[in-house]
N, C-alpha and C positions, 0 to 999 in steps of 0.2 A: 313198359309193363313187365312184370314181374311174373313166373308162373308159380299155379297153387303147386305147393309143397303136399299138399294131401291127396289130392287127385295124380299128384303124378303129371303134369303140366295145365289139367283142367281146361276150360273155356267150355264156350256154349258149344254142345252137339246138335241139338233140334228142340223145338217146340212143336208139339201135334195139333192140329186143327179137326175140325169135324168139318168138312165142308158141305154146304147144302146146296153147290152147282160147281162139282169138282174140275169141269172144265172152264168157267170163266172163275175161279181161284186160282189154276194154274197158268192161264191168260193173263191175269191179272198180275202176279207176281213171277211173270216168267217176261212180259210185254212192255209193262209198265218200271218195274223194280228190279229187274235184269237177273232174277236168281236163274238158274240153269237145271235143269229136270238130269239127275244123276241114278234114280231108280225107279220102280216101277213093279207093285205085286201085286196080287192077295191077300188078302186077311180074313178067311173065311167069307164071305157072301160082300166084303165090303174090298173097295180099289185102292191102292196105297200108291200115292208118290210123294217121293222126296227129293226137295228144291234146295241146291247149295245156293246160298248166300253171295260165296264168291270168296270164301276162306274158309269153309269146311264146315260152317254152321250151317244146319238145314231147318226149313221147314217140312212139317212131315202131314200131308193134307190125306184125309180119310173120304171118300164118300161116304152119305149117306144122314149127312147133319139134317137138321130140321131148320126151318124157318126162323124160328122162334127162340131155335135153341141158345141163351144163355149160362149153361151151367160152367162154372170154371172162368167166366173170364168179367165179371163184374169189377173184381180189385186186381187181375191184371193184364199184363200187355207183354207184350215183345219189344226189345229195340232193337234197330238195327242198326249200327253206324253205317256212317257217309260222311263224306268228304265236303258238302252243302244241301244243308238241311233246308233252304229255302227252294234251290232248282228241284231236289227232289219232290218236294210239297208242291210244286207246281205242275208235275207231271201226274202226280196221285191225284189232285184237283182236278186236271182236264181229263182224266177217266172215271170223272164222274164220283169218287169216293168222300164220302161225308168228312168235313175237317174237325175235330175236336178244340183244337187248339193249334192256333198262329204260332210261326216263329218266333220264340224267344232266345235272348240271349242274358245269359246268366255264368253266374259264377260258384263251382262246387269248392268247399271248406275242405282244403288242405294244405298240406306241405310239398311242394305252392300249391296254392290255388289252381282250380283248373277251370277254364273259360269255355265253355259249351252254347250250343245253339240246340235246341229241341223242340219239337211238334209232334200233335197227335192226330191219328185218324183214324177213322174204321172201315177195316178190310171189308170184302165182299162178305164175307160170311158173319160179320159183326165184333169179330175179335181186334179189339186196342191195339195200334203199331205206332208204336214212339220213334222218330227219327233223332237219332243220336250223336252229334258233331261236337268231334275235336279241336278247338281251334288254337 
């Protein structure tokens, strides 16, 4: 992998969540998906933590979502890679999380090719997480 020349090495920093049961979100992806709780604020009247990944990406979970709440995440999702997109899918399944989409394996158009495995599912709070394998 190459870094962005424009960013100055670039990669993903965080994606923000609104969580509407900020503690079974960070049970959830603290339990299940092994990110690691690296801060913890305020943000005016709402609670902020943020979950490394396990390489410097976070996610970044807000109290205070609603039920319902939708906005922002109908066309997208988060990936994360992994190393096997199938064991992980099976530990998100027995905590109970809705699967989108079974494991596939497919092939991305480049030079070379690059053979990937991916699935979809949704997090507690209803945002799309794509599991992303290199193979």
């Amino acid at each position: 992998m190459g870094t962005n020349e424009i960013l100055g090495g670039g990669g993903f920093h965080h994606v923000s969540i609104n969580a509407y049961d900020l503690n079974r979100s960070v049970s959830f992806y603290t339990d299940v998906l092994g990110f690691r709780k690296v801060m913890e604020f305020n943000s005016g009247n709402r609670s902020c933590i943020m979950l490394d990944s396990g390489d410097g990406a976070c996610l970044e979970l807000f109290s205070g979502g609603t039920p319902d709440e939708k906005a922002g995440w109908s066309e997208l999702h988060i990936a994360l890679r992994t190393a096997d997109t199938r064991a992980v899918l099976e530990r998100v399944r027995a905590s109970g999380m809705k699967i989108t989409m079974e494991p596939e394996d497919m092939v991305l158009p480049g030079d070379p090719p690059k053979p990937i495995t991916i699935a979809f599912f949704k997090g507690p709070d209803g945002e799309l997480v794509e599991l992303f394998q290199e193979r």
